[in-house]
N, C-alpha and C positions, 0 to 999 in steps of 0.2 A: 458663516462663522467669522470672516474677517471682521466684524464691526466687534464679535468677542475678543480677536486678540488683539486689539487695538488698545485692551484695558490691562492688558500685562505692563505690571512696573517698570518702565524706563530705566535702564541702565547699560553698564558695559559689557551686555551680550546681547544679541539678537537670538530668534528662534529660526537659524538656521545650524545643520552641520560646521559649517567653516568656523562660525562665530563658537558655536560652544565646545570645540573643541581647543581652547584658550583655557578652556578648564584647566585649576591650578589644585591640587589637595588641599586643603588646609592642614597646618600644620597640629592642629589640635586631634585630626582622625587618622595621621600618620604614627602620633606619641599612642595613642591610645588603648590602641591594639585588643582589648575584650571592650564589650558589651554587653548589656544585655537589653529583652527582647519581650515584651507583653504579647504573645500572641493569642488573646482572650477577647473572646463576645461572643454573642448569642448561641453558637454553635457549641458551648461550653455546657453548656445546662443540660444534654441527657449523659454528661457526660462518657459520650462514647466515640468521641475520635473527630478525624479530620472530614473535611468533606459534604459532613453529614446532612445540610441544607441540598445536596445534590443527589446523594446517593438513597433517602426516603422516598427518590420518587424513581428508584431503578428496580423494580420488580428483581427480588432474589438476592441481590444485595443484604449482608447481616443487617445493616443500619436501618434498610426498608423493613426488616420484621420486626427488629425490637423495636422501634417507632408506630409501626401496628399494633403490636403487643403491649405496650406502654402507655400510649396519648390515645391511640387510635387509626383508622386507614386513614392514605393520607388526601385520600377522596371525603374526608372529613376535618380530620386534623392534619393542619399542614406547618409548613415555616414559619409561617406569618403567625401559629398558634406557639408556636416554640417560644420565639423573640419576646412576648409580653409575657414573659415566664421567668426571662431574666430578669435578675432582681441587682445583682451584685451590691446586696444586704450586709455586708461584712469587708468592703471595700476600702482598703486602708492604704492608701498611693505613696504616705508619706513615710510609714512602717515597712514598707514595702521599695522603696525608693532607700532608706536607710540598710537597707538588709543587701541591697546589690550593690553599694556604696564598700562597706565593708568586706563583701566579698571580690571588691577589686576593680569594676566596673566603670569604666572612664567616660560612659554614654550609655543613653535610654531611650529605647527604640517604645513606640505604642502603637500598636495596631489602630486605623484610623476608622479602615471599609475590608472583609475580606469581601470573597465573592459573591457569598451572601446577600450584598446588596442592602445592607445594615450599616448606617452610619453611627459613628460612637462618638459623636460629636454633634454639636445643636446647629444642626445642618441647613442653610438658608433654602436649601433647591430639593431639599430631599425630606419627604415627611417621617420618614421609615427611619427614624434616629433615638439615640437613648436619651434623649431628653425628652420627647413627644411621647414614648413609648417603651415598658420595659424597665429598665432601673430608674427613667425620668432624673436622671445625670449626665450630665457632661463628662465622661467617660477618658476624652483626650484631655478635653482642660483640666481635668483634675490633675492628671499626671501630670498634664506639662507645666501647672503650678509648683507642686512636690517637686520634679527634677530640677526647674529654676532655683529655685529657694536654697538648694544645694550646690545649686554652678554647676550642673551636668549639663554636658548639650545634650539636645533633647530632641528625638527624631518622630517619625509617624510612617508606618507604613500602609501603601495602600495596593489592594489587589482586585481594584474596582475593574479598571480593566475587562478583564475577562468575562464577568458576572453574566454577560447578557447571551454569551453561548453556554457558560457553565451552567445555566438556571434550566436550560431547553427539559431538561427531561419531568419538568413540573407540570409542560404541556401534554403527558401523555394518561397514561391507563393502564392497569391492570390486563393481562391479556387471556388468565386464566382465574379461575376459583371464586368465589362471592362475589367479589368485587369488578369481577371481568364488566370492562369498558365501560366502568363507571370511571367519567374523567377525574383527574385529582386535580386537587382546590386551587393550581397554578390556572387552569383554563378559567376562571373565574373573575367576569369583566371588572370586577366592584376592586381587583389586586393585581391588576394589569401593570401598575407604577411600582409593584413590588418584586413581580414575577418576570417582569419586562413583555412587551410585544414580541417575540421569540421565535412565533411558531414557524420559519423557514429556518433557524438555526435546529429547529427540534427535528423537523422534516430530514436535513442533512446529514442529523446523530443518526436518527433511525434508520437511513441508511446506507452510513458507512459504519456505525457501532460505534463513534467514540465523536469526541469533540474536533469538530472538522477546523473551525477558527477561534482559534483560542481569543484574537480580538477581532469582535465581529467588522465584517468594513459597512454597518448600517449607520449613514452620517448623524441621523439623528442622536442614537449611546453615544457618538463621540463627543457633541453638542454635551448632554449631559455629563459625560464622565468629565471634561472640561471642568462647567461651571462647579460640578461639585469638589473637584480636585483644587481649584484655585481658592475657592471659599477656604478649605481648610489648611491653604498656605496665608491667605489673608490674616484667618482668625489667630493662626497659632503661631505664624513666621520662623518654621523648624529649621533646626539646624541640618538636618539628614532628611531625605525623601527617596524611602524604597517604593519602587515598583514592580509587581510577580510578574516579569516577563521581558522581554524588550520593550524599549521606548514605545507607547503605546500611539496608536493613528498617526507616525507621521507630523506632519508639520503643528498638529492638535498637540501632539507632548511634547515636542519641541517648544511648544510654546508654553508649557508648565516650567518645564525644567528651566528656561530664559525668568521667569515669574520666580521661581525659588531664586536663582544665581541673583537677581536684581533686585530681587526684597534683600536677601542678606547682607548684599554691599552696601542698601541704602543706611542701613542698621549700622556697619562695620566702616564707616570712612571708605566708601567707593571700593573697598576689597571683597569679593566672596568670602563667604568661611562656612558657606553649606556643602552639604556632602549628596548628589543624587548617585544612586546604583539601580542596576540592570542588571539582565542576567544572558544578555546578547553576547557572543564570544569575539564578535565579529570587531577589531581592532579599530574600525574606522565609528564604529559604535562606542567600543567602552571607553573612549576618550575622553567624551562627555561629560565622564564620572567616574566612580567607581565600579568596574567587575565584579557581581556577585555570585559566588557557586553554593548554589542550594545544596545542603548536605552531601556537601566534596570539600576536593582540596585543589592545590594547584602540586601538579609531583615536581615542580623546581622551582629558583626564585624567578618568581616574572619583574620585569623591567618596568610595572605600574603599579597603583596601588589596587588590592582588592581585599574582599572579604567571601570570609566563608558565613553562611546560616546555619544555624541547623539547631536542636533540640533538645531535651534531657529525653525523652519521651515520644510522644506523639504532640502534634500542632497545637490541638486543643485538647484540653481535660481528658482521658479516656483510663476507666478502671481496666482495659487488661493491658495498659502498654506495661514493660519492661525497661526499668530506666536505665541509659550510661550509669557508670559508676563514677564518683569525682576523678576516679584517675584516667579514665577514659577520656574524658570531658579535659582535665591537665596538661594530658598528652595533644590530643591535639590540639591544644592552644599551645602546645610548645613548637610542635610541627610547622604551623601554618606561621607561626611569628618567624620561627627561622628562614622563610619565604618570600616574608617582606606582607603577610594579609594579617588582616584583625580577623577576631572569631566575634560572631553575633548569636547569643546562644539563648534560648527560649526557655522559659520558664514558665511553663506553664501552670494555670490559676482555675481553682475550681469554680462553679459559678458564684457561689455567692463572694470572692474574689482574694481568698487564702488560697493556701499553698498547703500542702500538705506535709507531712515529716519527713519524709525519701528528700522531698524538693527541698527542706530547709536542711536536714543534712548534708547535700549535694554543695549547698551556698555555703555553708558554716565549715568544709573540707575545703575548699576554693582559698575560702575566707583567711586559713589559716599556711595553705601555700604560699599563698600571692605572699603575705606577711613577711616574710621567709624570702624569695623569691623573686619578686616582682622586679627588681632592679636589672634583671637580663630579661623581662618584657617590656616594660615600660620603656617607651623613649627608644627602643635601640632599633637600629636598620642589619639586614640580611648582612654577613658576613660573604668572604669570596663563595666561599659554597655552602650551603643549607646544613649538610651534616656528614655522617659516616658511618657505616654497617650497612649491611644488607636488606634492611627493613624498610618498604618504604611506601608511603601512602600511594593510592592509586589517584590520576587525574581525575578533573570530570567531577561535572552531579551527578548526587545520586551514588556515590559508591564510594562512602564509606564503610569503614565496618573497623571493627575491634581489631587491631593489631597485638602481633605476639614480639613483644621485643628482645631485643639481649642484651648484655653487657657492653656490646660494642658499638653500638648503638649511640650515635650523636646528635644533636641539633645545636646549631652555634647561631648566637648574636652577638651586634660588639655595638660599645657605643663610647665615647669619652677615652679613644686610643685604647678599649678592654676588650677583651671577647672573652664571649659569655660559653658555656660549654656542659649543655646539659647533658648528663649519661641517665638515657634511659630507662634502664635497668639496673638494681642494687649489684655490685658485681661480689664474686661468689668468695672471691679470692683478695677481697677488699683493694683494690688496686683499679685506676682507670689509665688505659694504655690509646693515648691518641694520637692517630698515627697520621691526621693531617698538621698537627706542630712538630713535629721532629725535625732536628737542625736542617734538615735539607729544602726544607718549605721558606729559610728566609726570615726566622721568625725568632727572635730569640726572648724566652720567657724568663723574668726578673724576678716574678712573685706569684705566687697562685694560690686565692684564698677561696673557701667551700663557704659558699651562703648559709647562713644561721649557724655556725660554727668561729669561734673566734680565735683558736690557735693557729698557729704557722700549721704549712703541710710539707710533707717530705715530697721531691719529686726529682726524676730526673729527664732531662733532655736528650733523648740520644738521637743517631743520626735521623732515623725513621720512625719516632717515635716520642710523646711525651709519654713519661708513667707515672703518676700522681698514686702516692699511698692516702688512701682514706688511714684517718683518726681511729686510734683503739675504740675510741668511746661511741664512735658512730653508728647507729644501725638504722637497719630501713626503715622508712612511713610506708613502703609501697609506692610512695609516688617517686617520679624523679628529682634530682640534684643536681644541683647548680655551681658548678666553678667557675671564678671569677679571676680570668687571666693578664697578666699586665707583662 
């Protein structure tokens, strides 16, 4: 491998620990605070959920029956028949790029490789891509055309990583019924480059039941997830680079992440202004970069930058998910801002590459918050404490869930000597009583004006207390509101 990393871009970071933890934010994914998130390809087309390249080949899994039931067993039809199915026929980057512009979106993240082991881009090392096969498009560069042309930064996420343990269960078989111990189409030497050489990571699943290394330590995939990772930082020079996991093999990612930090300074006058995230908790890890918590939050304001992921839905396309509501989705970008994290939020795309009406209602209620709104997200840093009331997100990936809020209920930012001071909840009694400005805090309020409302408000300062009278005229949207304190 060393004659490989000898080809990573010269600059001011090396691909060690010490060196890339010199990492600086850019100040452009500090202001920005939402996103959003293309999490679409090939996995999109039977539309039914996450995973699904994995779980066709798990005997008894819903996804391996209706995949039987549908294409066919997958000892006949497999993945490799899925991907040339994608078409993404209706595929509008630019329409779609416009649409999360307006809904407030300061960055655009595009799925590059999930696990899948499908690249969506005209991949130099990799035949198994949407320009060779399947919608026969460049998939990333389309996007990252659209997002330029508008001045978004413009990210790619890649979750190649993993693929080469995640795939093991393609080497197996049926264990009962028709198809018993007819192998499926992974064992199949003629799609070995698609399926991966695997079969000791398959050997491992089978038995201990689940994915033993999520990144295999076979030197070989590292070799490969390398060149194919660097290629799509060459091609595309992103501003952001997710990775599903931790830094992946050691001094091999270390040596991507040095390769994104060093293209972008070549671009930017000797300064980074890329963004890499992980999802390592480990401090001496997420320096790096960015900390990212897959569908969580952080429960206080942390001392660095991060972001949360997370979804309207399911990952990819799927008719039985159940979407957040915009106010769900509101809320927590109101939460996580007051934290000091950005929200990265997916939007998920049907195969042929719309959106459906929940998804463009969901954008077009965003749309008209932020409108309203935006001036206590954009740009502003965590206040002394995140908020106030009883209500309060739980840490960690992985466990969110719908919040029941109240009236008492706060989230504050401040930026420009303000602090911003969202209440939760419509209060019942038309009055907001917050009880971390009252004169004893130190703090004394001159003026206090409610976002999309343009009269004075009535309020008073007491010692333990501010209490702010909402407007006759005011009534609720259901989402929350924004006071704008000086």
């Amino acid at each position: 491998m060393d004659e490989y990393f000898k080809t990573i871009q010269k600059g001011p970071f090396e691909a060690t620990w010490e060196s890339l933890r010199q990492f600086k934010c850019p100040q452009w994914f500090l202001d920005a605070k939402f996103g959003i998130w293309a999490h679409w390809g090939p996995q999109s087309v039977p539309m039914y959920g996450d995973w699904y390249a994995r779980n066709i080949y798990r005997e008894g899994e819903p996804q391996y029956y209706y995949h039987w039931r549908k294409y066919g067993h997958p000892s006949k039809v497999g993945y490799k028949d899925i991907v040339q199915m994608w078409k993404a026929e209706r595929f509008n980057p630019e329409e779609l790029i416009d649409l999360y512009i307006k809904a407030g979106a300061k960055y655009f993240i595009a799925q590059a490789v999930h696990h899948d082991n499908f690249d969506n881009w005209n991949s130099r090392y990799h035949r198994w891509n949407a320009v060779n096969m399947g919608p026969k498009k460049d998939i990333v560069g389309m996007w990252c055309r659209a997002a330029r042309e508008r001045g978004l930064p413009f990210g790619v996420s890649e979750h190649l990583g993993a693929s080469f343990s995640w795939f093991a269960p393609s080497k197996g078989h049926d264990t009962k019924g028709p198809y018993k111990d007819v192998p499926y189409d992974g064992n199949d030497p003629a799609y070995e480059d698609f399926y991966h050489p695997n079969r000791d990571e398959y050997e491992l699943e089978k038995q201990y039941g689940k994915i033993v290394n999520w990144y295999s330590p076979n030197p070989q995939w590292h070799m490969k997830w390398f060149l194919r990772i660097k290629d799509l930082i060459d091609q595309y020079e992103p501003d952001f680079l997710y990775s599903d996991g931790g830094v992946p093999f050691g001094e091999t990612g270390l040596s991507i992440v040095a390769h994104l930090y060093n293209t972008s300074a070549k671009n930017h006058g000797g300064i980074n202004q890329a963004v890499y995230t992980q999802k390592d908790t480990n401090p001496e890890v997420y320096k790096i970069g960015v900390l990212d918590i897959e569908r969580g939050s952080a429960e206080d304001i942390l001392s660095h930058p991060w972001q949360t992921d997370t979804c309207v839905g399911g990952w990819f396309y799927d008719v039985r998910a159940v979407y957040k509501t915009p106010q769900q989705v509101i809320e927590m970008l109101i939460d996580i801002v007051s934290k000091g994290g950005n929200l990265l939020l997916n939007i998920p795309q049907k195969p042929d590459g719309t959106l459906d009406d929940e998804c463009l209602y969901i954008l077009d209620e965003i749309a008209k918050w932020m409108k309203v709104n935006g001036e206590g997200i954009y740009a502003t840093r965590p206040w002394i404490r995140y908020g106030e009331g009883l209500t309060k997100a739980q840490g960690g990936a992985f466990q969110e869930k719908k919040l029941e809020w109240t009236q008492e209920d706060f989230r504050f930012t401040q930026k420009d000597g303000k602090i911003f001071a969202f209440q939760m909840k419509y209060p019942e009694d038309n009055r907001a009583i917050i009880k971390s400005l009252g004169l004893s805090s130190g703090i004394f309020v001159k003026k206090i004006k409610l976002l999309g409302f343009e009269g004075e408000l009535e309020f008073e300062q007491l010692e333990n207390a501010l209490v702010i009278k909402l407007p006759e005229k005011c009534y609720s949207t259901g989402y929350p509101h924004c006071f704008c304190i000086k």
